[in-house]
C-alpha positions as CSV (number, residue, x, y, z in Angstrom):
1,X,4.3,20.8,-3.5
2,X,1.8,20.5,-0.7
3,X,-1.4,21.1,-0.6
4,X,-2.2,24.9,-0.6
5,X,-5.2,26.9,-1.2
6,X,-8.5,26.0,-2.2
7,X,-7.3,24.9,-5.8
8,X,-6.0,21.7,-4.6
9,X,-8.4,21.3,-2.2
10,X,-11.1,21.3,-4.9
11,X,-8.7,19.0,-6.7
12,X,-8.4,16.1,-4.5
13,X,-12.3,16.2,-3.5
14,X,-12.5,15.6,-7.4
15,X,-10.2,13.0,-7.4
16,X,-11.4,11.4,-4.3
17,X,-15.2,11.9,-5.7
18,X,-14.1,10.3,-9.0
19,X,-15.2,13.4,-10.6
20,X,-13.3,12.7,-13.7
21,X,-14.8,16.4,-15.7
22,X,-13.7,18.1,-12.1
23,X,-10.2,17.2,-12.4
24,X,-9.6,17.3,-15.9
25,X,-10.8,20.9,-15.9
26,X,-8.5,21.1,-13.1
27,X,-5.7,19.9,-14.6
28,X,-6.3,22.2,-18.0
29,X,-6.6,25.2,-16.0
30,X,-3.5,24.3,-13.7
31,X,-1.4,21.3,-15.1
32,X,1.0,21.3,-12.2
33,X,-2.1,20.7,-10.0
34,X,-0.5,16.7,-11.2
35,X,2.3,17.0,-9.1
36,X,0.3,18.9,-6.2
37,X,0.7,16.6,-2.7
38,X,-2.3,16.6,-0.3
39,X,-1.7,17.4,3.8
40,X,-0.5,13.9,4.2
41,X,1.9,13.9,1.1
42,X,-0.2,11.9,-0.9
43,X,-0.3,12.3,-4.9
44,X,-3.3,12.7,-7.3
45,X,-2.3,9.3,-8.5
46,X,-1.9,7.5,-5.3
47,X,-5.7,9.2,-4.0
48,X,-7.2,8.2,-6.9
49,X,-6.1,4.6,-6.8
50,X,-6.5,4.6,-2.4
51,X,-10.1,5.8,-3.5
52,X,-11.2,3.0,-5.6
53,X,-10.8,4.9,-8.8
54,X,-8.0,2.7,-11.0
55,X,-8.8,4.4,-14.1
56,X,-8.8,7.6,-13.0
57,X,-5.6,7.1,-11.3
58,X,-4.1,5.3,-14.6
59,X,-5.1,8.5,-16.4
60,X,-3.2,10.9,-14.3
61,X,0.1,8.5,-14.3
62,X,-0.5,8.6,-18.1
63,X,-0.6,12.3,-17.9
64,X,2.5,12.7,-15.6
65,X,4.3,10.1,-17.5
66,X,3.8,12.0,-21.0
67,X,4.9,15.3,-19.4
68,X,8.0,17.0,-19.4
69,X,9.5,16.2,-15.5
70,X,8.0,12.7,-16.1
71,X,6.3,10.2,-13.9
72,X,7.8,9.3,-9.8
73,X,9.1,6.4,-8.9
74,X,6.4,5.6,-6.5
75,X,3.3,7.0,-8.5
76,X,4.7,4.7,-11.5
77,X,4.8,1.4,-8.3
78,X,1.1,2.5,-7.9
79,X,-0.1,1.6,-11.1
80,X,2.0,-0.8,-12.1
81,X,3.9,1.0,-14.6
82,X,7.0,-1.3,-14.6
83,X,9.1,0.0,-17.6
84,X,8.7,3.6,-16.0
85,X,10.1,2.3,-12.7
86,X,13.1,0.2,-14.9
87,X,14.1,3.6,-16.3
88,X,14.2,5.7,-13.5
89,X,16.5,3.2,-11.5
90,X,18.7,2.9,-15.0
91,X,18.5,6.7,-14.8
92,X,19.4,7.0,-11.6
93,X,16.8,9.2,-11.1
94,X,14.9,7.0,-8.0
95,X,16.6,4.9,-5.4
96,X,14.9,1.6,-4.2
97,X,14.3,1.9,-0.6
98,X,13.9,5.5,-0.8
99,X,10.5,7.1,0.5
100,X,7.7,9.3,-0.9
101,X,6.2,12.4,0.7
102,X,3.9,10.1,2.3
103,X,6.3,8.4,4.1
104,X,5.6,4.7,1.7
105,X,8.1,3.3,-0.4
106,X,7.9,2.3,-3.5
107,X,7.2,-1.7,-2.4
108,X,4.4,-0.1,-0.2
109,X,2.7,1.7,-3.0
110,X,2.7,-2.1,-5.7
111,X,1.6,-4.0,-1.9
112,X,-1.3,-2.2,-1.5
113,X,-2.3,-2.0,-5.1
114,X,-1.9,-5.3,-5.7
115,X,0.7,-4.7,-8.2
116,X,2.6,-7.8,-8.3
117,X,5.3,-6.8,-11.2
118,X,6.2,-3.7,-9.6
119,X,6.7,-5.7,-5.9
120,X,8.4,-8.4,-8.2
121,X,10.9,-5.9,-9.8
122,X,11.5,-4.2,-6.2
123,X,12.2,-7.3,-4.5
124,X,14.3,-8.2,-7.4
125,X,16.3,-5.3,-7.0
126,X,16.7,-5.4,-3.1
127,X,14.2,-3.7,-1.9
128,X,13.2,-3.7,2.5
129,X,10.1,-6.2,2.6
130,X,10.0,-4.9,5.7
131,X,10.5,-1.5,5.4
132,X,8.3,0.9,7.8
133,X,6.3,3.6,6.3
134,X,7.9,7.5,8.4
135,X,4.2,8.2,9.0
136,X,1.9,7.3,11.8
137,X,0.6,4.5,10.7
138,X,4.3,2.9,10.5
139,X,3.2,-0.4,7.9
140,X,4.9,-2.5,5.9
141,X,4.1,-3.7,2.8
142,X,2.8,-7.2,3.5
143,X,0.8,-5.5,6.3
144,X,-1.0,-3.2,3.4
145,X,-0.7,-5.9,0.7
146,X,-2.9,-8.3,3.4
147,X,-5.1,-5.2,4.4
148,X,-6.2,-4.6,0.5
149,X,-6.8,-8.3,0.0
150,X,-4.2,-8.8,-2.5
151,X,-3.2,-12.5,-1.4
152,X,-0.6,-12.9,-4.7
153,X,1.2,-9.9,-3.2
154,X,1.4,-10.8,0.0
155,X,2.7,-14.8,-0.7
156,X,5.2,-12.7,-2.7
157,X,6.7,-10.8,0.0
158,X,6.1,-13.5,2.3
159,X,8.4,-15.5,0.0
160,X,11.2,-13.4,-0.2
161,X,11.7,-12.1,3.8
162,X,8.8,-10.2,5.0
163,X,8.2,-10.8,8.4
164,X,4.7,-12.5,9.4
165,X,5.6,-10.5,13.3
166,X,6.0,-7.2,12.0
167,X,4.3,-4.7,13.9
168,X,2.5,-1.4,13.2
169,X,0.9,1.6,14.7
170,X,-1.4,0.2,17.0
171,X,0.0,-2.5,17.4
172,X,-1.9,-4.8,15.1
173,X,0.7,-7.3,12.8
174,X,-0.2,-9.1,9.6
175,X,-1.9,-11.7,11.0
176,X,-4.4,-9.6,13.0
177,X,-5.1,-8.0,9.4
178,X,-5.8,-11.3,7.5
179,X,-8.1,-12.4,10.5
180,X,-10.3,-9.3,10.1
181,X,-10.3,-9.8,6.5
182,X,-11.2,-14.0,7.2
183,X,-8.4,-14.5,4.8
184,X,-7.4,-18.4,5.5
185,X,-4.9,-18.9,3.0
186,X,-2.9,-16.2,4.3
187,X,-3.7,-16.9,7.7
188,X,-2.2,-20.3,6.9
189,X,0.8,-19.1,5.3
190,X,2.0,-16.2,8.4
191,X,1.0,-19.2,10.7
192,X,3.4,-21.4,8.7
193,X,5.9,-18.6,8.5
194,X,5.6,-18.5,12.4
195,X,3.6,-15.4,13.1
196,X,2.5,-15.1,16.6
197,X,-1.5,-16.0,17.3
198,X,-1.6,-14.4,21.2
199,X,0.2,-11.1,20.1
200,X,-2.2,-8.5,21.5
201,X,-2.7,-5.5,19.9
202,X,-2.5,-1.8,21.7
203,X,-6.7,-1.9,21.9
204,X,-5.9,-5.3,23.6
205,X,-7.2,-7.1,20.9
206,X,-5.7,-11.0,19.6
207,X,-6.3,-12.4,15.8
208,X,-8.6,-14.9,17.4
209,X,-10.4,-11.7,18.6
210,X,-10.7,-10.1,15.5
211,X,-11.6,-13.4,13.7
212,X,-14.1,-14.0,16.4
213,X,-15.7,-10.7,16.2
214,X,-16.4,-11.1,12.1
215,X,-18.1,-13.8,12.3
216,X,-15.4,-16.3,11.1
217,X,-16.0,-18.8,13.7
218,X,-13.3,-22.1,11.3
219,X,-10.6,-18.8,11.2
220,X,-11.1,-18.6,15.0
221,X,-10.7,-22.3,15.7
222,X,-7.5,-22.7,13.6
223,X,-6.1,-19.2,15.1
224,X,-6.8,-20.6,18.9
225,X,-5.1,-23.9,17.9
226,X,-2.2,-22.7,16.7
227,X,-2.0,-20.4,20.3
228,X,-2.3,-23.8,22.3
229,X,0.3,-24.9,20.5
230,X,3.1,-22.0,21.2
C-alpha cells in the first residue's frame, strides 16, 4: 500500500528518526504498517537502511520475514538476506529483473547497501547490471553502489558488464560519482573500463570538476590526463 493517513506518516518519521520504541509501538498497534510504502514507494525496510539505521532495518526484514505473506524480494536484496532471495526465485514468487514500487531492482537495492552476496547471487542469475531505476533519478546499480562508497560492489558489477558511461538523471555517470566521493581505486577502474573523463553533466559539470571542487587536487590530475588522452 501507499502511504496514507497520518499513521504512516508517523511511521516513517520513526523509522527515518531511528525511533526504534516509535515504530515498534507502531507496528504492535498496526502490524501491516510493515508492508506500508511511503509517497515514493519506498519500504519501512529500505528507509531504515537509506537512513543509516542497519539494525533497525534488519529488525523489520526479520519481522516481515517471520510473518505470514513473508519477506519481498527486494527488501530481502536490502539486507542481505540471501537464502530469502534463493527461495523466492525457487518459488517463483519474485523474478530477477523485476522492479519494486520504487522503481529499483533488486541489484539496485544489494548496490547501494553494499550487499555483495545478494549482487553476487543476482548477477549469478542474470540480472541487468545496468538496469535503470522507472523513477526520476533513472540510476543503475554501479552508479548507487559508487555513490554509497561500497567499492567491493561496484568492482563486482564492473566485473561482470556494468557500464563505466552509464548515465542518469542529471546527467552525471559513475565516474562523476567516484570523483565527488575522491574514490581513486574506482576512479581507476571506470577509467580502465573506458569511462569518459570530459562527459559533462546537465549542470555543466566534468569529473575533473567535481574532483576539483572537493579538494582532491592527485584525483583531478589523473582525471585531466586521462581527457588529454581521448
Amino acid at each position: 500500500m501507499t502511504e496514507q493517513g497520518p499513521a504512516a506518516q508517523t511511521f516513517f518519521d520513526a523509522i527515518r528518526n531511528g525511533n526504534d520504541l516509535a515504530v515498534d509501538t507502531a507496528v504492535a498497534v498496526k502490524s501491516n504498517l510493515l508492508r506500508a510504502r511511503d509517497k515514493d514507494g519506498i519500504s519501512p525496510v529500505v528507509a531504515a537502511a537509506a537512513a543509516g539505521h542497519v539494525r533497525l532495518a534488519e529488525r523489520l526484514a526479520a519481522r516481515l520475514f517471520k510473518s505470514g505473506d513473508g519477506i519481498d524480494f527486494f527488501d530481502a536484496a536490502a539486507v542481505g538476506n540471501v537464502g530469502a532471495m534463493r527461495n523466492l526465485l525457487a518459488q517463483d514468487l519474485a523474478a530477477i529483473d523485476d522492479r519494486g514500487s520504487d522503481g529499483c531492482t533488486a541489484l539496485h537495492q544489494a548496490a547501494r547497501f553494499g550487499q555483495l552476496e545478494a549482487a553476487r547471487l543476482l548477477l549469478g542469475r542474470g540480472a541487468d547490471p545496468n538496469a535503470v531505476a522507472m523513477n526520476e533519478c533513472r540510476t543503475t546499480p554501479l552508479y548507487v553502489a559508487i555513490e554509497a562508497r561500497h567499492r567491493d560492489t561496484a568492482s563486482l558489477l564492473l566485473a561482470l558488464g556494468a557500464s563505466p558511461n552509464s548515465i542518469q538523471g542529471g546527467g552525471w555517470s559513475p565516474l562523476h560519482a567516484a570523483a565527488r566521493n575522491g574514490d581513486e581505486a574506482i576512479v581507476d577502474a571506470l577509467l580502465l573500463r573506458g569511462a569518459d573523463p570530459t562527459r559533462v553533466a546537465d549542470n555543466g559539470e566534468t569529473a575533473i570538476d567535481l574532483a576539483e571542487k572537493n579538494s582532491f587536487a592527485a584525483l583531478a590530475k589523473v582525471l585531466r590526463t586521462a581527457a588529454l588522452r581521448r
